[in-house]
Biopython code that builds the backbone (N, CA, C, O; Angstrom):
import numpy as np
from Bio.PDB.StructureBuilder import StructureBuilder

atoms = [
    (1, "UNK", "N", (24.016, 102.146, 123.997)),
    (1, "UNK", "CA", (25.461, 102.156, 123.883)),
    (1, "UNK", "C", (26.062, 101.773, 125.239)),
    (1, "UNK", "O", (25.603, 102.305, 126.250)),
    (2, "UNK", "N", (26.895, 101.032, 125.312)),
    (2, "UNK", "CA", (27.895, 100.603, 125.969)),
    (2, "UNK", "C", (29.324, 101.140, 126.554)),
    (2, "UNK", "O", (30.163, 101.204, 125.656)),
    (3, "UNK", "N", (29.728, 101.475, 127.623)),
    (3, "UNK", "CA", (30.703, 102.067, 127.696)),
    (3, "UNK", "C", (31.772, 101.154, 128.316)),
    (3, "UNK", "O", (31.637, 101.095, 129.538)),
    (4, "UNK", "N", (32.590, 100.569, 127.935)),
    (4, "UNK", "CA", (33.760, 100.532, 128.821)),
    (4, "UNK", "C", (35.526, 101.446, 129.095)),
    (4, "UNK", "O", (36.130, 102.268, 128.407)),
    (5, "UNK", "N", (35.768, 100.930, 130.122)),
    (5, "UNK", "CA", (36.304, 101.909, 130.979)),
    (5, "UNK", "C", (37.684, 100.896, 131.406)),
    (5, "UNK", "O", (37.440, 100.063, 132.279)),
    (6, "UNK", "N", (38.975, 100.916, 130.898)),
    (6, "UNK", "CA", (39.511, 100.069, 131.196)),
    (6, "UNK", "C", (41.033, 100.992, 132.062)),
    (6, "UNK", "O", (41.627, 101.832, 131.386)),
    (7, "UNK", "N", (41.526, 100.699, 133.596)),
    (7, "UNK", "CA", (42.290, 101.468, 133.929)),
    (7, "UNK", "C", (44.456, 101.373, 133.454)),
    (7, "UNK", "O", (45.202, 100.647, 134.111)),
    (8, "UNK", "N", (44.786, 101.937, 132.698)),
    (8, "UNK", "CA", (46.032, 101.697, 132.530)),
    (8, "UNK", "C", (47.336, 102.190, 132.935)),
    (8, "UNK", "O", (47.351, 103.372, 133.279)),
    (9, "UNK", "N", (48.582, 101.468, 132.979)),
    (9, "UNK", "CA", (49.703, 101.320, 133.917)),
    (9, "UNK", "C", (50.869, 101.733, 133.267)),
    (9, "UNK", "O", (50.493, 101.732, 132.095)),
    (10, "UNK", "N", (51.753, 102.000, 133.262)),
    (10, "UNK", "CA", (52.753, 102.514, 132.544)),
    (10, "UNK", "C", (54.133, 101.279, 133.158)),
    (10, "UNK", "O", (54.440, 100.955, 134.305)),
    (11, "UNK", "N", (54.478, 101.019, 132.338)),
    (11, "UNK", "CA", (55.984, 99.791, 132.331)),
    (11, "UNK", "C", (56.529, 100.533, 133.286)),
    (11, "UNK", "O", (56.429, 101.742, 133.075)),
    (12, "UNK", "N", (57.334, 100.076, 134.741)),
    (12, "UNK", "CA", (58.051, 100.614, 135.650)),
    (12, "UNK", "C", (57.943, 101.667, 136.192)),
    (12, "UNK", "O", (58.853, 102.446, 136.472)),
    (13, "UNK", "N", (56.329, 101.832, 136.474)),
    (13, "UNK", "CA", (55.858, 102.630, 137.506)),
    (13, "UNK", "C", (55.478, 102.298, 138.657)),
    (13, "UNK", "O", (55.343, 101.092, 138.862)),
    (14, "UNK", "N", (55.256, 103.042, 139.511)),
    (14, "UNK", "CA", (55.449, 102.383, 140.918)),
    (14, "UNK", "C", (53.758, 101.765, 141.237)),
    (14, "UNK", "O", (52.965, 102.380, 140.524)),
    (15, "UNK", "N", (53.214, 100.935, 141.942)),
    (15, "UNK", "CA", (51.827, 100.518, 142.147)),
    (15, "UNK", "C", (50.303, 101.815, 142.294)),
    (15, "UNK", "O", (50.586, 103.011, 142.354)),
    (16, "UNK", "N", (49.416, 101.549, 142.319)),
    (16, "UNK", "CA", (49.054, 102.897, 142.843)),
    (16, "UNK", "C", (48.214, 102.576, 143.681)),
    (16, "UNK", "O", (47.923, 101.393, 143.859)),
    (17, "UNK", "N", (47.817, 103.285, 144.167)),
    (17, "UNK", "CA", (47.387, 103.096, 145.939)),
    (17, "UNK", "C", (46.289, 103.675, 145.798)),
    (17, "UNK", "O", (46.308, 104.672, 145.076)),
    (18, "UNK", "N", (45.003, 103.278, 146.409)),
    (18, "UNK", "CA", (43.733, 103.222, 146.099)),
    (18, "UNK", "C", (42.967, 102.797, 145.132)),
    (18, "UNK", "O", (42.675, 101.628, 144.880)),
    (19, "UNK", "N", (42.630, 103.785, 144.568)),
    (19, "UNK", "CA", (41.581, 103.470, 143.256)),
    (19, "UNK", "C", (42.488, 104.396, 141.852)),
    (19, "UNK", "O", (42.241, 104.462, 140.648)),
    (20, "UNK", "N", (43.296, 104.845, 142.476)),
    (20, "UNK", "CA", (44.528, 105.716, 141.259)),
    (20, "UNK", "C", (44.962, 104.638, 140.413)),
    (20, "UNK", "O", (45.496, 103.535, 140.528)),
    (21, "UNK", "N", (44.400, 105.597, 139.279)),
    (21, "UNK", "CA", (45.283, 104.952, 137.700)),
    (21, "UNK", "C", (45.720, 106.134, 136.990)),
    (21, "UNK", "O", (45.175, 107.237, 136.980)),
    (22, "UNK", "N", (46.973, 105.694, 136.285)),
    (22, "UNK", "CA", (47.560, 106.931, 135.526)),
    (22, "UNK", "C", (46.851, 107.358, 134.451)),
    (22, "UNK", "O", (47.063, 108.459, 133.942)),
    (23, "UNK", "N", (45.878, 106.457, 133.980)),
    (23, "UNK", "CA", (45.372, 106.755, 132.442)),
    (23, "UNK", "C", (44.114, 105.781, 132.381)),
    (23, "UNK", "O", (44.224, 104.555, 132.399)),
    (24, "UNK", "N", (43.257, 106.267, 132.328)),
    (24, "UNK", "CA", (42.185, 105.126, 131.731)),
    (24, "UNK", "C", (41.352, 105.593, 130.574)),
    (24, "UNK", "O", (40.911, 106.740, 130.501)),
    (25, "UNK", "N", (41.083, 104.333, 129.353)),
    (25, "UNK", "CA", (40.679, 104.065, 127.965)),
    (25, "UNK", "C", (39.007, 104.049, 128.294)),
    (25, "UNK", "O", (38.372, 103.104, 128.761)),
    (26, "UNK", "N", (38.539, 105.271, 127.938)),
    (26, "UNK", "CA", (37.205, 104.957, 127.796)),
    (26, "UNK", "C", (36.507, 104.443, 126.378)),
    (26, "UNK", "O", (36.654, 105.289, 125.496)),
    (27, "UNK", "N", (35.916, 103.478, 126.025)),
    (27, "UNK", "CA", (35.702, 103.037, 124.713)),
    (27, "UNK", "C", (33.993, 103.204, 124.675)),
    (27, "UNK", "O", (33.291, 102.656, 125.526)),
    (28, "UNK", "N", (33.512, 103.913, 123.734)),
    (28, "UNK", "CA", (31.826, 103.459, 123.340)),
    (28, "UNK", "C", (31.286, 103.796, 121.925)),
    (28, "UNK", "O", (31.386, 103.019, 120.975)),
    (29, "UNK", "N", (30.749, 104.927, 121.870)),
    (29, "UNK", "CA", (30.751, 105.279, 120.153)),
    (29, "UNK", "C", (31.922, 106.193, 119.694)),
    (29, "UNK", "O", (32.276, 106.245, 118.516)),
    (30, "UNK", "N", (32.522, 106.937, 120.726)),
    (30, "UNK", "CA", (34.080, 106.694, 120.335)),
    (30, "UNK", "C", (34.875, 106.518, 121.509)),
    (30, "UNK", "O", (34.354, 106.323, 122.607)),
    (31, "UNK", "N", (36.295, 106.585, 121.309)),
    (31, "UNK", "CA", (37.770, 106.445, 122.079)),
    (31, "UNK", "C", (38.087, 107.539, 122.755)),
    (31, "UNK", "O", (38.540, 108.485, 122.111)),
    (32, "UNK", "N", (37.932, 107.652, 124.127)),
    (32, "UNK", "CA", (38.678, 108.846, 124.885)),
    (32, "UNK", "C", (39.965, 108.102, 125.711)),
    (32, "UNK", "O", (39.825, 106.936, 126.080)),
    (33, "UNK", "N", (41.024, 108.723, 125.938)),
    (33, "UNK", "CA", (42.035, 108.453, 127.054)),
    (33, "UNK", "C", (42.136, 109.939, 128.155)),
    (33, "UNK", "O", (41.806, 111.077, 127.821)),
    (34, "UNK", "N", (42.479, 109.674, 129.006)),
    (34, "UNK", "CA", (42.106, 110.165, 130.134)),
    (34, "UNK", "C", (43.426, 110.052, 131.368)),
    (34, "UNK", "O", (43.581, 109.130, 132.169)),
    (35, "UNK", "N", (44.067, 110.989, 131.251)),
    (35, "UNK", "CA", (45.516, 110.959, 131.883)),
    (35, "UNK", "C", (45.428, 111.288, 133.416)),
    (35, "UNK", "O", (44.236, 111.535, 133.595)),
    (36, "UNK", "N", (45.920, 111.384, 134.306)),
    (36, "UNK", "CA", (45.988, 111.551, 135.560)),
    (36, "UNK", "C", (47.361, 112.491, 135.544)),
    (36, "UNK", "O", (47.888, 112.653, 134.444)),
    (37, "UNK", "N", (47.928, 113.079, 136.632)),
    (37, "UNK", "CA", (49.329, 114.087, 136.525)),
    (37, "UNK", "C", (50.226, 112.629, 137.302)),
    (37, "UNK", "O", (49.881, 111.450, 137.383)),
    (38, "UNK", "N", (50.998, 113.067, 137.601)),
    (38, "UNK", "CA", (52.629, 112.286, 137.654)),
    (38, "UNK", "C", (52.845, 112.680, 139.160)),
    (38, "UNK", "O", (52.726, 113.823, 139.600)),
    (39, "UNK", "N", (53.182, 111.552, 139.890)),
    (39, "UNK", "CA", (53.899, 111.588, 141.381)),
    (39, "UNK", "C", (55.258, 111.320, 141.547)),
    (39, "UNK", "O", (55.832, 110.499, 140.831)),
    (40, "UNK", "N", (56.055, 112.200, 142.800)),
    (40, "UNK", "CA", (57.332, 112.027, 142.289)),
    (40, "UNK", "C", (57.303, 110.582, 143.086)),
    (40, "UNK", "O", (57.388, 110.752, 144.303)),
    (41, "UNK", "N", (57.236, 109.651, 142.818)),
    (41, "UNK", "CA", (57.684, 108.072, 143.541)),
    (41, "UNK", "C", (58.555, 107.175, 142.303)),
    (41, "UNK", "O", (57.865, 106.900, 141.322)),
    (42, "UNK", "N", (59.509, 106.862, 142.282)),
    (42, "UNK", "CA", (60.253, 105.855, 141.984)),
    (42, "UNK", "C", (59.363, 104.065, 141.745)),
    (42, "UNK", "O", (58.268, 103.731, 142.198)),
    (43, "UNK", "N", (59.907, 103.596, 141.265)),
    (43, "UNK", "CA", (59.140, 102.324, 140.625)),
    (43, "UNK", "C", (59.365, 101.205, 142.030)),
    (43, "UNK", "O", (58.632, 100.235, 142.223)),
    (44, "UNK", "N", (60.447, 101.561, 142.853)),
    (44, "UNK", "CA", (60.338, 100.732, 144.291)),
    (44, "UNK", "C", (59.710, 101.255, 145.165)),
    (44, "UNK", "O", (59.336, 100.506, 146.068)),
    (45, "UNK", "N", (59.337, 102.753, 145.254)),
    (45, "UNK", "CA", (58.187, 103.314, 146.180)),
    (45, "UNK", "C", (58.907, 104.305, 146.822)),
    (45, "UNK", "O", (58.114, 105.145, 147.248)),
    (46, "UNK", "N", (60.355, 104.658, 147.150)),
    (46, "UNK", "CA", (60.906, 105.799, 147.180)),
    (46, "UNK", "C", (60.684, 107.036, 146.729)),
    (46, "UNK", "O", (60.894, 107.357, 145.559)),
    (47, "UNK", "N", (60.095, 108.088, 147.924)),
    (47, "UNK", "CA", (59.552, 109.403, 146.959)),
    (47, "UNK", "C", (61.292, 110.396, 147.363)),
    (47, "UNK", "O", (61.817, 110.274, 148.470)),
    (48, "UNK", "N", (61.670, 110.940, 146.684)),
    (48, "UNK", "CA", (63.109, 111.904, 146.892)),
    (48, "UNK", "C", (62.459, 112.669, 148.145)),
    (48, "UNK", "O", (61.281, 112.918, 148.403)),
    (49, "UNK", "N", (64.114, 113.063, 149.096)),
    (49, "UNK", "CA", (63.618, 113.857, 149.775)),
    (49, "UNK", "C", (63.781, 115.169, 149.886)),
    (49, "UNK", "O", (63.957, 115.788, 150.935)),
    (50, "UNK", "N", (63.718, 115.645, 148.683)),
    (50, "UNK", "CA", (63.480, 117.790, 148.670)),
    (50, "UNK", "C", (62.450, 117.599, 147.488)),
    (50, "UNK", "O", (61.784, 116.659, 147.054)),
    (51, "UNK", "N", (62.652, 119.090, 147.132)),
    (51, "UNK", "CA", (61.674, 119.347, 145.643)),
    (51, "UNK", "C", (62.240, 119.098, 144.919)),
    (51, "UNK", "O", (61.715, 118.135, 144.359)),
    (52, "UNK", "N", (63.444, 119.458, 144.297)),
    (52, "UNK", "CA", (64.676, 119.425, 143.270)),
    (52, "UNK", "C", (64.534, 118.113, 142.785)),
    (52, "UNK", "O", (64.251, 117.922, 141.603)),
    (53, "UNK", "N", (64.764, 116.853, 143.871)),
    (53, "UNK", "CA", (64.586, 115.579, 143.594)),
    (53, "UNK", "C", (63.294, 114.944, 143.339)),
    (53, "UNK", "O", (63.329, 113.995, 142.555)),
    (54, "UNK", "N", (62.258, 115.239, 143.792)),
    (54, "UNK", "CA", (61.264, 115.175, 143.335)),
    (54, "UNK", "C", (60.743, 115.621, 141.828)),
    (54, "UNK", "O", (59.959, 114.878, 141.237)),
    (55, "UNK", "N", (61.187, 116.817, 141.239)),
    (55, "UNK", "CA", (60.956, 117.201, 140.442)),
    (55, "UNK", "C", (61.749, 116.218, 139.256)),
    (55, "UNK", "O", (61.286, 115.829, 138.184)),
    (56, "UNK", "N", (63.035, 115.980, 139.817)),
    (56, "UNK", "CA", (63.782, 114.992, 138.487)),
    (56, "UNK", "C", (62.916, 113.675, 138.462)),
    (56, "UNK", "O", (62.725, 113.161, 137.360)),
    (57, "UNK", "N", (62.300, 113.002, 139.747)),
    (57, "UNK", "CA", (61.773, 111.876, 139.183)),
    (57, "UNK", "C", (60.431, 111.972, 138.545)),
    (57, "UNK", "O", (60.027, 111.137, 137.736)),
    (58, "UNK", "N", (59.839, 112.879, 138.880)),
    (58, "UNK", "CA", (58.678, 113.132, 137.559)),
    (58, "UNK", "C", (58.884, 113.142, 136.642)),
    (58, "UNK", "O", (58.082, 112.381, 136.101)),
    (59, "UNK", "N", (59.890, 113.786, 135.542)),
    (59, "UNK", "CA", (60.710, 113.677, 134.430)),
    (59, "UNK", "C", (61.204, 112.499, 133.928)),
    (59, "UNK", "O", (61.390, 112.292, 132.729)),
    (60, "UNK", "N", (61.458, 111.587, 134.972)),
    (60, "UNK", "CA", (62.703, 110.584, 134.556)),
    (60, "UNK", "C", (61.812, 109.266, 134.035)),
    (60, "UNK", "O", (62.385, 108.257, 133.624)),
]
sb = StructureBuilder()
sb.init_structure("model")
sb.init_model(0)
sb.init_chain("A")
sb.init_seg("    ")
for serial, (resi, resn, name, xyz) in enumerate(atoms, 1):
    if name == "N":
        sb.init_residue(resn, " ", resi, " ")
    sb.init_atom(name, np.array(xyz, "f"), 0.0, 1.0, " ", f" {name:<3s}", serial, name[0])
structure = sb.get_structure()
């Protein structure tokens, strides 16, 4: 059996830096997805500067 492993991106999220992916599709004798948690960064790379704001762009 064969596994692939494909890493996926979410529409107007910001790039990710290193080897970080938000979600990756593992496919073989069956289908897993595989989520990562949420950073507060904005889709231009702006992270807010308190918690409060941080916390709304995780949400948003």
């Amino acid at each position: 059996m064969t596994l692939s492993i494909r890493p996926l991106t979410g529409d107007g999220s910001p790039p990710a830096e290193g080897e970080y992916a938000q979600a990756c599709e593992v496919s073989g004798a069956t289908r897993w997805l595989y989520l990562s948690g949420q950073i507060p960064v904005a889709p231009d790379g702006a992270l807010a500067a308190d918690f409060t704001g941080q916390c709304e762009q995780v949400w948003d």
